[in-house]
C-alpha angles and dihedrals in degrees: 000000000000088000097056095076098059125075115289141167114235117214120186113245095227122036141171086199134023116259151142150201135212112233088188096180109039092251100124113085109216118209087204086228102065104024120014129200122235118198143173114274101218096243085062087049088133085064112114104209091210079060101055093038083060090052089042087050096045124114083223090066091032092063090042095046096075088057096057100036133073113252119227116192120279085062084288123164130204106243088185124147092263101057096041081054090071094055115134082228099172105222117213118257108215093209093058109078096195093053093054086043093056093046092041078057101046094046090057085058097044090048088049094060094056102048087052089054091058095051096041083056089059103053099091086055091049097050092041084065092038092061088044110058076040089065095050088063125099121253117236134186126255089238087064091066106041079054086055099043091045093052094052087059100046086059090053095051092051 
């Protein structure tokens, strides 16, 4: 239960597919049988965990998952902890510059995504206050703003 309140990454505990989310700010809280956390161990503190949502999320680790899980019937497959454990997951070496320019990389798209998915999620809200202040105008004819058109012509003309 301590552990429910830090950043965390939820995987489903039965998937068809591989796949993750990024719980960035510790609000999810996780049963540990439907849905499972996966953290950092600190000896792996250099791990980014944008990093490791984008592997989770590959189609690379996607196709290798099957061969490392327990099938269950539906075409399921077991995410637990010890099957995620087995995971060819390439740590970043800091010497190599290429390496650390490839995670920076993957991190700022990772962190773009979801971005995008915030703001995605506050769309309903967005266009719920749009219509309203829509609503508080006046209406006016058609007719007002052909007038309006028209006149401006006319001026342009003179």
């Amino acid at each position: 239960m301590t552990r429910q309140a830090i950043p965390k990454l939820c995987v489903p505990r039965l998937v068809d597919q591989l796949h993750a989310a990024w719980d960035e700010n510790g609000e999810v809280f996780l049963d540990n049988v439907d849905v499972g956390g996966v953290t950092v161990k600190p000896e792996f503190d250099g791990l980014k965990m944008p990093y490791l949502l984008a592997l989770l999320n590959s189609r690379l680790l996607r196709w290798f998952f099957p061969f490392v899980s327990v099938p269950f019937r539906g075409n399921y497959f077991s995410a637990n902890r010890q099957f995620l454990g087995q995971l060819p997951i390439k740590l970043v070496d800091p010497k190599k510059k290429k390496e650390v320019t490839l995670e920076k990389e993957i991190v700022a798209r990772v962190e773009s995504i979801q971005a995008a998915y915030k703001r995605q999620s506050q769309l309903p809200e967005v266009l719920h206050q749009k219509i309203l202040h829509n609503q508080d105008r006046k209406p006016c004819h058609l007719g007002h703003y052909l007038q309006n058109d028209f006149a401006a012509a006319v001026k342009e003309e003179k």
